[in-house]
C-alpha positions as a printed NumPy array, in Angstrom:
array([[  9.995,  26.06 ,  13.395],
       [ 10.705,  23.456,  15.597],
       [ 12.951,  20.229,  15.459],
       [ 12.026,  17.43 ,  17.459],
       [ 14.141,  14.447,  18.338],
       [ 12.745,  11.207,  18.394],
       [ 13.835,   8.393,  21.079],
       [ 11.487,   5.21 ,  20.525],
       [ 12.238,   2.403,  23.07 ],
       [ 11.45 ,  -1.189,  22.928],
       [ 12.415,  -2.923,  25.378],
       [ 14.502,  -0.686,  27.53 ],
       [ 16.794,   0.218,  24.823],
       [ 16.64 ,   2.925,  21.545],
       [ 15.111,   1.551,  18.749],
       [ 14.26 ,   2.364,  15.066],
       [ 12.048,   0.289,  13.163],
       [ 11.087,   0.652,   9.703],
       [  7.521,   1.235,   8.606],
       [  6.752,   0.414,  11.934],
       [  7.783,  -3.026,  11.726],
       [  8.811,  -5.076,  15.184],
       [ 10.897,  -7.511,  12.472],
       [ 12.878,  -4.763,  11.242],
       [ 14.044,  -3.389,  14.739],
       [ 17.622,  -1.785,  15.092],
       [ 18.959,  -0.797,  18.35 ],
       [ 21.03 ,   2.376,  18.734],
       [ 21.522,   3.141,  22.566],
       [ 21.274,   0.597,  25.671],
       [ 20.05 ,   3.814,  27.667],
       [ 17.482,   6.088,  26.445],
       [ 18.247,   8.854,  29.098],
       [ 22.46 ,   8.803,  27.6  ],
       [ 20.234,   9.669,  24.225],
       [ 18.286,  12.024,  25.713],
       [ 21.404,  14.057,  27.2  ],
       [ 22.951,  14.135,  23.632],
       [ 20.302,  15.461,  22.118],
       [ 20.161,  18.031,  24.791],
       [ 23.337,  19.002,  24.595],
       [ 22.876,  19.783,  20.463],
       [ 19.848,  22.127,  21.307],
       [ 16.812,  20.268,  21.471],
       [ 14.131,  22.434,  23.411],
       [ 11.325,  19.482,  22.662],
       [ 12.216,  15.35 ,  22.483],
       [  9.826,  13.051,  21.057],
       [  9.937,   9.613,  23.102],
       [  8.038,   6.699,  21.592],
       [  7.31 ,   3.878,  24.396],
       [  6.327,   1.348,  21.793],
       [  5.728,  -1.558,  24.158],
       [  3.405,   0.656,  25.37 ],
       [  1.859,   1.372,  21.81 ],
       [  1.525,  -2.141,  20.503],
       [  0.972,  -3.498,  23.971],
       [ -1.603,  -0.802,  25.694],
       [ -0.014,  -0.098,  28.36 ],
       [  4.04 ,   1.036,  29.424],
       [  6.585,  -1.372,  29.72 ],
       [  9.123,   1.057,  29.748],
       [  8.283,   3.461,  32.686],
       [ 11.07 ,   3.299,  34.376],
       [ 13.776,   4.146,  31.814],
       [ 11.423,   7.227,  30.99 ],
       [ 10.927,   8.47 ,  34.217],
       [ 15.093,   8.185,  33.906],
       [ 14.66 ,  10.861,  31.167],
       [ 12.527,  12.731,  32.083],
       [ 13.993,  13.817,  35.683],
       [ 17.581,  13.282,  33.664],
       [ 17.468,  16.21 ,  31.025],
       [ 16.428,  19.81 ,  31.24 ],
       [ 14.626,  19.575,  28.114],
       [ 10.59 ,  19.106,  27.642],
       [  9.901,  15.601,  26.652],
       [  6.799,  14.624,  24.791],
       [  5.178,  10.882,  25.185],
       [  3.201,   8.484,  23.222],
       [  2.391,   4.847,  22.846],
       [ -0.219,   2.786,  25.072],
       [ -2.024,   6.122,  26.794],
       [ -5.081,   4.908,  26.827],
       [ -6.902,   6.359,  29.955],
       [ -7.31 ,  10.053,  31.344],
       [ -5.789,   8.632,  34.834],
       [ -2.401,   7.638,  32.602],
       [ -2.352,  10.977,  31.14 ],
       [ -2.293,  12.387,  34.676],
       [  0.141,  10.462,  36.105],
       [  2.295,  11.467,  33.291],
       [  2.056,  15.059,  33.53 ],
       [  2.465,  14.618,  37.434],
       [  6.048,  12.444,  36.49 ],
       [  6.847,  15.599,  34.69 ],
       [  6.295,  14.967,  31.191],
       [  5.053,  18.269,  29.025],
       [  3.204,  16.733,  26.404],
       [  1.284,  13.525,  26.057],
       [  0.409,  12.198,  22.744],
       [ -2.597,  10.035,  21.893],
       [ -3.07 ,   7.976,  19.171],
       [ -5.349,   4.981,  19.257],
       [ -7.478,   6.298,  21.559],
       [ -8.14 ,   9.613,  19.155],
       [-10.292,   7.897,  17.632],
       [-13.27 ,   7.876,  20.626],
       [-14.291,  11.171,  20.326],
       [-15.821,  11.4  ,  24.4  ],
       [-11.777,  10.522,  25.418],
       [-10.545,  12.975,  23.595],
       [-13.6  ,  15.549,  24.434],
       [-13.059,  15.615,  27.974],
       [ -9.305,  15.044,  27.75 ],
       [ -8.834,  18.228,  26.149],
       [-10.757,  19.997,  28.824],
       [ -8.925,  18.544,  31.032],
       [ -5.679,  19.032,  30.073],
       [ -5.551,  21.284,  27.389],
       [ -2.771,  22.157,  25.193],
       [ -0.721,  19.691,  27.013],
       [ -2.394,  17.255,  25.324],
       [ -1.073,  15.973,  21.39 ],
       [ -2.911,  13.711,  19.331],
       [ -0.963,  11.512,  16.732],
       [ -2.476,  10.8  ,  13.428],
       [  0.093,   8.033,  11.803],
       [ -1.614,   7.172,   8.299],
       [ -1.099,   5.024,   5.277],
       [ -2.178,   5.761,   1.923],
       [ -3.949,   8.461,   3.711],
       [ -5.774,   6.036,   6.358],
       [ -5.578,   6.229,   9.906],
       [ -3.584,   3.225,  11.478],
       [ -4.198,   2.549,  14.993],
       [ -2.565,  -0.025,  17.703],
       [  1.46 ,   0.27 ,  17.215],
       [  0.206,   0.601,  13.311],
       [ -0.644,  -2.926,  13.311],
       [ -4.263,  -2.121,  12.533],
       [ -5.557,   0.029,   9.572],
       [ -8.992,   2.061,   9.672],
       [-11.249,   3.084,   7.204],
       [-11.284,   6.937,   8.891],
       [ -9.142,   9.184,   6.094],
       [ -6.351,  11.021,   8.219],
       [ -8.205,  14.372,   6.891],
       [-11.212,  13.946,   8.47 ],
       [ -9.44 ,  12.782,  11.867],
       [ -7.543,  16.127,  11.946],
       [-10.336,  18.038,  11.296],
       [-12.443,  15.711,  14.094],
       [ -9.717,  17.045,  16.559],
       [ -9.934,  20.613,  15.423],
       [-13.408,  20.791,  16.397],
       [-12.443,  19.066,  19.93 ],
       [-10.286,  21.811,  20.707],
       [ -6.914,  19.493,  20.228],
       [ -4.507,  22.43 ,  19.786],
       [ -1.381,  20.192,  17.938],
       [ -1.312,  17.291,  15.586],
       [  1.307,  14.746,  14.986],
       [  1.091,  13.634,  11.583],
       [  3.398,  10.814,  10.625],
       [  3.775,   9.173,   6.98 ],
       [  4.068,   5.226,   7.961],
       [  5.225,   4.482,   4.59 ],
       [  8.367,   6.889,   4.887],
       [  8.949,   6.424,   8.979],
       [ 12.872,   4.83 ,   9.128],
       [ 12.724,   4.768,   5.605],
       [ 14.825,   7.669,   5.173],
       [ 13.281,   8.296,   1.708],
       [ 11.987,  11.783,   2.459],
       [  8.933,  12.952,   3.81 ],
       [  5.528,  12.692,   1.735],
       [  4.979,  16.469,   0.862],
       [  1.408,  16.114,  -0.558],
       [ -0.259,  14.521,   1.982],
       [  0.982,  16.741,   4.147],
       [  0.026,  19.589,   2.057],
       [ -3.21 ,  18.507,   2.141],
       [ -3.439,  18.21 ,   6.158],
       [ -2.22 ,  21.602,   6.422],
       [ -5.739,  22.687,   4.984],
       [ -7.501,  22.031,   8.155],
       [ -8.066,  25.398,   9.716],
       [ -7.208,  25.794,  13.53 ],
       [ -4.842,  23.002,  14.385],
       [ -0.824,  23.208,  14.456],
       [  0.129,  20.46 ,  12.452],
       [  3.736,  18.452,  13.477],
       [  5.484,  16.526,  10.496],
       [  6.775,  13.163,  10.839],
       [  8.311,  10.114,   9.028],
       [ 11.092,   9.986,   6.47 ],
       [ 12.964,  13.242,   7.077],
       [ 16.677,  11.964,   5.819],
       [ 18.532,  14.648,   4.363],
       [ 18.866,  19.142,   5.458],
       [ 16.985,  19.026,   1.811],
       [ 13.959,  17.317,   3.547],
       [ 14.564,  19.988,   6.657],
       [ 14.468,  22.733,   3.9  ],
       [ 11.389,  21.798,   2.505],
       [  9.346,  21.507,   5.719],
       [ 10.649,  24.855,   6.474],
       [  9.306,  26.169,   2.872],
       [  5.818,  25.002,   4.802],
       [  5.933,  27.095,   7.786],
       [  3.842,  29.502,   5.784],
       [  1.261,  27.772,   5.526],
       [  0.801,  26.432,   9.134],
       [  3.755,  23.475,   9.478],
       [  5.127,  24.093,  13.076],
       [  7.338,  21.507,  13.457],
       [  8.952,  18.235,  12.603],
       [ 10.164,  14.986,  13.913],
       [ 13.086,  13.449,  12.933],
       [ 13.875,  10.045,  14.015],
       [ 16.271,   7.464,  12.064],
       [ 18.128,  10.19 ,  10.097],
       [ 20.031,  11.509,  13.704],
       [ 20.941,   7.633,  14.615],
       [ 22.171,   7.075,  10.654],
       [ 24.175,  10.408,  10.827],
       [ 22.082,  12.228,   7.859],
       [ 21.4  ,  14.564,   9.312],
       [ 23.623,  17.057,  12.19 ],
       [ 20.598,  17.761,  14.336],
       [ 22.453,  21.615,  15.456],
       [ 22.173,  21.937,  11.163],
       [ 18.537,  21.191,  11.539],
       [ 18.193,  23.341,  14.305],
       [ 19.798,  26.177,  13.082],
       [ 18.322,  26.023,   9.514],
       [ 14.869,  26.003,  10.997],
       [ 15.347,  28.844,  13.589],
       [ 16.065,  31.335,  10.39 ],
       [ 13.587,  33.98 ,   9.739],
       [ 11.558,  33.864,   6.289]])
């Protein structure tokens, strides 16, 4: 199973914010590439980088400091926030970025139709939900589409990996919600990432437990910058066979 660190930036900098809130912003790092190296250097194959300009905003304000990271680590970086046209998604990939992650935009199915064909599996879509509703637009907006039937939208679109982040438990470091996740996991023919309030090796432990039934991954975020978790613990816990 994998681990995934998370780097959001605002601003140029590394950022948490809780529940998604711009109010309750801390800053970690001035240099998101210095992160980025750190991480590396504890084992991360995969880092999760959040431009979230870009996500509340539509478009990058950051490009420059990712570019930084990506041509600064050997390690696969994944990117979300703002992607909102197929031409963006190229130009990422051609910067060097492995994955690209859309969110607001998942929900037109045509974009994400012909994205898919286009790209592939280098293409991740990001379902962030509250009370089991899909928020859109830096999660400033909620929907009325349930987070199940978005998955299972995607499935049928070919989309070969989900993000699936809890906004009630993202830099809350209150633990991940288990049964919501659960109940994602029960779409057939989509590998399913977990994100949002993973904050102690127990949390790591039981998203391993889930591997079984189709969890791939997870995301953790807040609990690295707060020091809850040892990320080479995380790594190592998750890389043990069943």
């Amino acid at each position: 199973m994998k681990v995934i660190p998370a780097i959001d930036i605002r601003g140029g900098k590394v950022v948490r914010l809780a529940q998604g809130k711009a109010e309750c912003e801390t800053v970690y790092f001035d240099s998101p590439l210095e992160v980025a190296r750190m991480w590396a250097a504890q084992g991360a194959e995969l880092i999760h980088v959040v431009d979230l300009d870009g996500a509340i905003e539509g478009s990058s304000r950051n490009l420059r400091q990712i570019k930084e990271t990506v041509n600064g680590v050997n390690v696969k970086i994944e990117l979300g926030g703002g992607i909102r046209s197929l031409e963006t998604v190229q130009g990422l990939i051609d910067a060097g970025v492995e994955k690209v992650v859309i969110g607001t935009k998942a929900l037109e199915e045509d974009f994400i139709s012909k994205a898919s064909k286009r790209f592939g599996d280098r293409i991740v879509v990001g379902i962030d939900a509250k009370d089991g509703m899909v928020l859109t637009k830096g999660w400033l907006f909620k929907t009325q589409i349930k987070a199940m039937d978005l998955a299972q939208m995607m499935a049928s679109l070919g989309v070969k990996t989900i993000n699936y982040t809890d906004v009630a438990r993202d830099g809350m470091l209150k633990g991940p919600n288990l049964e919501s996740l659960k109940n994602l996991l029960k779409v057939k023919g989509i590998d399913v990432i977990a994100s949002g309030g993973v904050s102690t090796i127990e949390d790591v432990k039981r998203l391993k437990a889930l591997e079984g039934t189709g969890l791939k991954g997870m995301i953790i975020g807040k609990a690295l910058y707060e020091k809850t978790i040892d990320l080479k613990e995380a790594i190592r816990v998750c890389s043990q066979k069943e």
